[in-house]
Short mmCIF file of the C-alpha atoms (twelve columns), coordinates in Angstrom:
data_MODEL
# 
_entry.id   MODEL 
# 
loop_
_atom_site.group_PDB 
_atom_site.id 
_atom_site.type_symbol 
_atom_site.label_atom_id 
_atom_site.label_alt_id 
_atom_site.label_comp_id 
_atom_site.label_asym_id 
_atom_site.label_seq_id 
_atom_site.Cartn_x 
_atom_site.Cartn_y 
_atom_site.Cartn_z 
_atom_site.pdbx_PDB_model_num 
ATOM 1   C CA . UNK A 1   51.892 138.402 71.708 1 
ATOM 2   C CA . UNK A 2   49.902 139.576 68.816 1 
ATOM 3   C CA . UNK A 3   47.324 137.767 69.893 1 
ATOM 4   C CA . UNK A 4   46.480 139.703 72.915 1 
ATOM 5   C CA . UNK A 5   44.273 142.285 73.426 1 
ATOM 6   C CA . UNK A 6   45.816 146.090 72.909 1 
ATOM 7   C CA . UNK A 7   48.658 144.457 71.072 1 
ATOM 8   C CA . UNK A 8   50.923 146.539 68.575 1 
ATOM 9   C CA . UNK A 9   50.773 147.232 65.466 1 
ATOM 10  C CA . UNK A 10  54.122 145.683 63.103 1 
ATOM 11  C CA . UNK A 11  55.830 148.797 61.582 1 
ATOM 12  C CA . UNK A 12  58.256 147.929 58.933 1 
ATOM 13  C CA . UNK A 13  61.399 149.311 57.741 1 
ATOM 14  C CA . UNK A 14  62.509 148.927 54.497 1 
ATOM 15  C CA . UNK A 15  66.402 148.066 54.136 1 
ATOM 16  C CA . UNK A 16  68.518 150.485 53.670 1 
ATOM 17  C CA . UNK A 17  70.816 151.046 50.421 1 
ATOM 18  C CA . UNK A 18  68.349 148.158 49.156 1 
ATOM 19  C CA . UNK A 19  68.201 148.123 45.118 1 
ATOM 20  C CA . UNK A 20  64.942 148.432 43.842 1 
ATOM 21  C CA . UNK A 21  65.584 145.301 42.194 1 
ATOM 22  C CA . UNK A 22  65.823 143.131 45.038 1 
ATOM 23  C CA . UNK A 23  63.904 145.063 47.254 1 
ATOM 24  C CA . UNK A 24  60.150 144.385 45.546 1 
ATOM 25  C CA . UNK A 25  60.053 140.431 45.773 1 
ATOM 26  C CA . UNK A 26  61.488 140.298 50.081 1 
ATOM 27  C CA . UNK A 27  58.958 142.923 51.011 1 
ATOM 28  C CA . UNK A 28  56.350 140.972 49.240 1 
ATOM 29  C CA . UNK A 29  56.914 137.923 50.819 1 
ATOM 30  C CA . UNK A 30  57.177 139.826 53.697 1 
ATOM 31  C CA . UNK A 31  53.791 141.796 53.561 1 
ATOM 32  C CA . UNK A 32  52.159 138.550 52.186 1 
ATOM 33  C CA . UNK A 33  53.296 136.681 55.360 1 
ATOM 34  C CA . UNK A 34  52.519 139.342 58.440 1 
ATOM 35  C CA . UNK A 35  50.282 141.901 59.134 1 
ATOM 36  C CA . UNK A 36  51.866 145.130 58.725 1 
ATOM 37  C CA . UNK A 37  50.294 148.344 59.452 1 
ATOM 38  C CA . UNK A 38  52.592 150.777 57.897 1 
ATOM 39  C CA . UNK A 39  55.755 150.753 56.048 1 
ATOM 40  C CA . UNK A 40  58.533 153.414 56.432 1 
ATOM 41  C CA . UNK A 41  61.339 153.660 53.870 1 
ATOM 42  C CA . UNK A 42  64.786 155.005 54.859 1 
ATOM 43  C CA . UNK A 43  65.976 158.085 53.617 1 
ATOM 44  C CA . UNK A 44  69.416 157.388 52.864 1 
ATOM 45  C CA . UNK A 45  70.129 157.331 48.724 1 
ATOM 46  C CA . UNK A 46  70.062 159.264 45.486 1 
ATOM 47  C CA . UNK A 47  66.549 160.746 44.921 1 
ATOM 48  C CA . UNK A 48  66.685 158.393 41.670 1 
ATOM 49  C CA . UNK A 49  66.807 154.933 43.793 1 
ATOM 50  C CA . UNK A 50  64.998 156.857 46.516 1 
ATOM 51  C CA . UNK A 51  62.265 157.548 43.967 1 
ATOM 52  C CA . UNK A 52  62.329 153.861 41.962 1 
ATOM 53  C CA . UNK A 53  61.896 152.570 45.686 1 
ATOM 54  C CA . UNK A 54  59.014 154.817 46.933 1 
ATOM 55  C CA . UNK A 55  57.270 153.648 44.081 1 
ATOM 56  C CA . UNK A 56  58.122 150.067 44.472 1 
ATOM 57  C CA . UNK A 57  57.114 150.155 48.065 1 
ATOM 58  C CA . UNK A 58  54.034 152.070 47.201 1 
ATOM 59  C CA . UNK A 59  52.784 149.251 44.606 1 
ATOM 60  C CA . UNK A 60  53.306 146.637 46.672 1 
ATOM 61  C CA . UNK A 61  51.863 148.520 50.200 1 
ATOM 62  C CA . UNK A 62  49.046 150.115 48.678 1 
ATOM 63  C CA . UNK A 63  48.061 146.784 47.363 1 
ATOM 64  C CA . UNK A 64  47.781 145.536 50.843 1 
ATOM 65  C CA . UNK A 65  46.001 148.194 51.810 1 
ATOM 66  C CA . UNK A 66  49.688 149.184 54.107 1 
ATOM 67  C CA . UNK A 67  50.605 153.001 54.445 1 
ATOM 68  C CA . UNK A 68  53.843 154.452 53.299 1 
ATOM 69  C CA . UNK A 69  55.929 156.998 54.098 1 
ATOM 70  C CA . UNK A 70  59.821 158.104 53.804 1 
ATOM 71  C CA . UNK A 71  62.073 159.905 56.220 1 
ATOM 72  C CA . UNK A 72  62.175 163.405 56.236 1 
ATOM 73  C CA . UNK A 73  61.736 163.900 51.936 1 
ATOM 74  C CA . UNK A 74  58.145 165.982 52.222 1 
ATOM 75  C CA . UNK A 75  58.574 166.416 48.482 1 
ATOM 76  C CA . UNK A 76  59.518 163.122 47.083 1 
ATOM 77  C CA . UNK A 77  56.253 162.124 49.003 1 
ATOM 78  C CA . UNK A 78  54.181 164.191 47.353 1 
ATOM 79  C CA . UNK A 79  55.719 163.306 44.326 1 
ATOM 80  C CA . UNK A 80  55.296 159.578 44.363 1 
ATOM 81  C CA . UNK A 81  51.951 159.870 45.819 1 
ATOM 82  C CA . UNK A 82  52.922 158.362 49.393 1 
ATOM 83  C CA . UNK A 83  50.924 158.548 52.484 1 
ATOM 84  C CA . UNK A 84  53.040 161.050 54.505 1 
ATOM 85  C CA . UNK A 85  56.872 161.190 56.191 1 
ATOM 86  C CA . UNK A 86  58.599 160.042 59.306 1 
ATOM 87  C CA . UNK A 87  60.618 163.278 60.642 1 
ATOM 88  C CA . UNK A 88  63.612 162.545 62.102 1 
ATOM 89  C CA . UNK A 89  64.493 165.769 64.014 1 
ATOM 90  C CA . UNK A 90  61.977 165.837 66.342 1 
ATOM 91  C CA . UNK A 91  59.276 168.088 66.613 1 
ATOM 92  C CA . UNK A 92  60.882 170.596 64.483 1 
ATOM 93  C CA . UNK A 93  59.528 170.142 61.127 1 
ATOM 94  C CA . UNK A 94  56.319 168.640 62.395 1 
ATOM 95  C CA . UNK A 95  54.328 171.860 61.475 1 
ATOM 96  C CA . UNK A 96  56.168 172.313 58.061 1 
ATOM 97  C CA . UNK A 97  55.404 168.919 57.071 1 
ATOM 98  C CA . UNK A 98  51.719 169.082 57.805 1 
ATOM 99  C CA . UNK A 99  51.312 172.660 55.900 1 
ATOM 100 C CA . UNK A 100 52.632 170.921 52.849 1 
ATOM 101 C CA . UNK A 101 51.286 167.433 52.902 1 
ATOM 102 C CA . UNK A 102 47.704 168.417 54.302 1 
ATOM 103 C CA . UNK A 103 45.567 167.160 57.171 1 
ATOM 104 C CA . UNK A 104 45.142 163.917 55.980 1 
ATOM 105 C CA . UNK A 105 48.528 162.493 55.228 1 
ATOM 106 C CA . UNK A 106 50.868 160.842 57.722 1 
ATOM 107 C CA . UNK A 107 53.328 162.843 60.094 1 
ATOM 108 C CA . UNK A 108 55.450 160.850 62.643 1 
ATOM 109 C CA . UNK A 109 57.836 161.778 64.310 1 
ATOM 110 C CA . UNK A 110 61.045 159.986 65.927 1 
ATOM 111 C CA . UNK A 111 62.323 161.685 69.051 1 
ATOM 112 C CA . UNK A 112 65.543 159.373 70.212 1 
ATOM 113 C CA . UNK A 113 64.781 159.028 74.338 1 
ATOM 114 C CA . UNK A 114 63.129 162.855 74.924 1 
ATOM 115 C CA . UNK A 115 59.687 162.691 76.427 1 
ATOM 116 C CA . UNK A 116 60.095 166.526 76.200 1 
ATOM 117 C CA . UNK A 117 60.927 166.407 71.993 1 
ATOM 118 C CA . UNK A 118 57.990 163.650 71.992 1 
ATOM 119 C CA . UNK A 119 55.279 165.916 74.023 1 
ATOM 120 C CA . UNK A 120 56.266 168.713 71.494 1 
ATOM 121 C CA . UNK A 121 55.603 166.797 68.568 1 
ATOM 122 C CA . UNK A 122 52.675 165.499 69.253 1 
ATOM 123 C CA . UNK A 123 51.589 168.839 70.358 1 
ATOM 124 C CA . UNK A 124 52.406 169.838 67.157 1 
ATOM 125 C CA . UNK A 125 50.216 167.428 65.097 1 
ATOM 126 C CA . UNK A 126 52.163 164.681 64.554 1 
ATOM 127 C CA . UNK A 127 49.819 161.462 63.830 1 
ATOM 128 C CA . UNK A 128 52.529 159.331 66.024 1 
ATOM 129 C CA . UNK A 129 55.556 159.795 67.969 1 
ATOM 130 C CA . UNK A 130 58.871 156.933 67.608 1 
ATOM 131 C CA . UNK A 131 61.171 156.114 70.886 1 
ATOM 132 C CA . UNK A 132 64.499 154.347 70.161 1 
ATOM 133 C CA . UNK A 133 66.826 152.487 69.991 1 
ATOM 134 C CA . UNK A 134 65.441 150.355 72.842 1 
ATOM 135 C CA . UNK A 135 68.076 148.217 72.976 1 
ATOM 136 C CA . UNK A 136 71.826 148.477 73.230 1 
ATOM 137 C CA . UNK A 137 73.686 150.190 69.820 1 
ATOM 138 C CA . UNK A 138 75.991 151.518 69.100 1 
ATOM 139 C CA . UNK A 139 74.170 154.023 66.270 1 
ATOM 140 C CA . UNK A 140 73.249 157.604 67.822 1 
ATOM 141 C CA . UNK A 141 74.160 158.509 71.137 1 
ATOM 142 C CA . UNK A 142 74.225 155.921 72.820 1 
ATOM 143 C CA . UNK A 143 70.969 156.609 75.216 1 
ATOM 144 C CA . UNK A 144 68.300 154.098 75.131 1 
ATOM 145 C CA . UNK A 145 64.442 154.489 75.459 1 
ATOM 146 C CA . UNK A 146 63.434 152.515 77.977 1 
ATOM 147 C CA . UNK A 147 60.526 150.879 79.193 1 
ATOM 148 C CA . UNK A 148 59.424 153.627 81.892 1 
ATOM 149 C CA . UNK A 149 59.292 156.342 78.944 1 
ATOM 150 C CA . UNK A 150 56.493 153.962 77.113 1 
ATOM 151 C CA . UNK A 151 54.475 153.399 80.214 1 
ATOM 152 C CA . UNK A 152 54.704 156.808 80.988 1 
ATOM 153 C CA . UNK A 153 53.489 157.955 77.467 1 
ATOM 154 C CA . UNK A 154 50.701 154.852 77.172 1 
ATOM 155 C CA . UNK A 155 49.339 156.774 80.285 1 
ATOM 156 C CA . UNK A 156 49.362 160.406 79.685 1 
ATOM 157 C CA . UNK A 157 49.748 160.988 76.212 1 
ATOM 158 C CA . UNK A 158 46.837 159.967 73.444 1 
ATOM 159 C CA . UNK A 159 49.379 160.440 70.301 1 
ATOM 160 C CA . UNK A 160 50.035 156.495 69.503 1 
ATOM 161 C CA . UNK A 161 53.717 155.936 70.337 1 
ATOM 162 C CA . UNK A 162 56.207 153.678 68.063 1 
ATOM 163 C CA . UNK A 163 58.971 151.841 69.266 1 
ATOM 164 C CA . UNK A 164 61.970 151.036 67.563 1 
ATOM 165 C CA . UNK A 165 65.674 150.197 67.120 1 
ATOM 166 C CA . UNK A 166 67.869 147.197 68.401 1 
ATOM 167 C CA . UNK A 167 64.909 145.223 69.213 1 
ATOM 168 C CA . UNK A 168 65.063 141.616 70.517 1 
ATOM 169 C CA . UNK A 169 62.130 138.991 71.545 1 
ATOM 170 C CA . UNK A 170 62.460 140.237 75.180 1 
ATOM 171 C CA . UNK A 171 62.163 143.650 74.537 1 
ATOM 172 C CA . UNK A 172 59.448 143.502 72.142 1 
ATOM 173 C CA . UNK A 173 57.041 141.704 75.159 1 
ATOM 174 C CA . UNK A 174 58.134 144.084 77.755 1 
ATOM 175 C CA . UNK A 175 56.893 146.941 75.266 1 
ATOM 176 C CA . UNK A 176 54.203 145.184 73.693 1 
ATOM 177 C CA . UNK A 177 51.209 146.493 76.559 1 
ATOM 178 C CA . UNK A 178 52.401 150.235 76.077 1 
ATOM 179 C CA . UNK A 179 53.708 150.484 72.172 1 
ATOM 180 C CA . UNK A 180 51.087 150.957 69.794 1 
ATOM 181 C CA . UNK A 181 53.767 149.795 66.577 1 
ATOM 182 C CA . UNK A 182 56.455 147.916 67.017 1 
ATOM 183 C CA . UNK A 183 59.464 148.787 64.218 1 
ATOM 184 C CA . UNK A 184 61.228 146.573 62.633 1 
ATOM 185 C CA . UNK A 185 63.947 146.441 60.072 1 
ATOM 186 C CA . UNK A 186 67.505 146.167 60.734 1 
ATOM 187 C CA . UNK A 187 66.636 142.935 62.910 1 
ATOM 188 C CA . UNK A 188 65.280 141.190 59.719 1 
ATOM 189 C CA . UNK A 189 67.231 142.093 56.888 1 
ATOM 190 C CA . UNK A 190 70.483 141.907 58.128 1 
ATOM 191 C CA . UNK A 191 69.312 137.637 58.851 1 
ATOM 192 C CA . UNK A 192 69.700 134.911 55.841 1 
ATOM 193 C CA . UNK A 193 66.344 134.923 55.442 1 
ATOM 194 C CA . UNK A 194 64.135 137.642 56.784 1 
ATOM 195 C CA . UNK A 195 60.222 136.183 56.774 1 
ATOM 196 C CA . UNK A 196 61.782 133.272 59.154 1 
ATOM 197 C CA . UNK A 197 63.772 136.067 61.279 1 
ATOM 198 C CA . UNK A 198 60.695 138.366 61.805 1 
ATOM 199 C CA . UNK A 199 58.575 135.070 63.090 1 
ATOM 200 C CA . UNK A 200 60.884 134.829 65.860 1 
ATOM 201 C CA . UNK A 201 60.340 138.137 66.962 1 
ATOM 202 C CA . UNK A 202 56.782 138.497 65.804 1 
ATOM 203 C CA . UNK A 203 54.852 135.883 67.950 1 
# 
């Protein structure tokens, strides 16, 4: 898949509640092993670990020439010198974000299943706009992003468009010719041994 022309970009998640400990050597091997475009660390935590872990993350991305950012904390990225945040209420704090970080740090924003929440953000500067969960969860509401959202954005809208949550082999192929990142996370760290897990879905 990666192979092909206009094929996504791998976005990767950084496991949540993840010690700073343990986290540096997996997303080494990780980074060392795929091509990643941009890494995204959860938000959940103490800003202590949160902080020991954007700066872990940072080391190890930056060294790879990978972006960071971190949900939602537009201070604790400016504080540990990452590349920008990944809003997680839409298009609401798009414009906040961007008057505090600058024009030349990273804004995304994740906007569930809502072409309308996705058309405002991106309207509102965000560098990217993320659609999930794509496949069946539990987590959130319950509504999925399907495929006809994607094609609809890869046609109309320039913003690049992530896509993200519950992903399987099946999924990521149907989304691959109309995602420009593909986010993943959950689907590799929850697996004995993550480099081997993301191979099967990164082919």
């Amino acid at each position: 898949m990666t192979d092909q022309p206009n094929s996504p970009q791998l976005y990767l998640i950084t496991p949540v509640g993840a010690a700073a400990s343990t986290l540096g050597p997996m997303l080494a091997d990780v980074m060392d092993r795929f091509p990643v475009a941009c890494l995204r660390i959860p938000g959940a935590g103490s800003e202590d670990e949160l902080g020991r872990i954007a700066d872990l993350a940072r080391e190890i991305a930056h060294a790879r020439d990978v972006a960071v950012v971190i949900d939602d904390h537009v201070a604790l990225a400016q504080r540990h010198g990452l590349d920008g945040v990944h809003l997680t209420d839409g298009a609401r704090s798009v414009r906040y974000a961007r008057k505090e970080l600058g024009q030349d740090a990273i804004v995304g924003a994740f906007c569930g299943a809502s072409r309308h929440d996705g058309m405002n953000a991106a309207e509102a500067g965000a560098d990217y706009v993320s659609f999930g969960p794509c496949g069946a969860s539990a987590l959130g509401h319950g509504t999925l992003a399907e495929l006809d959202l994607f094609q609809w954005w890869s046609e109309m809208i320039e913003a690049p468009v992530v896509a993200e949550g519950a992903l399987t082999p099946a999924l990521i192929g149907q989304l691959a010719p109309v995602s420009d990142f593909i986010a993943l996370g959950p689907e590799i760290w929850s697996e004995p041994d993550p480099v081997e897990a993301l191979g099967h879905l990164w082919r």
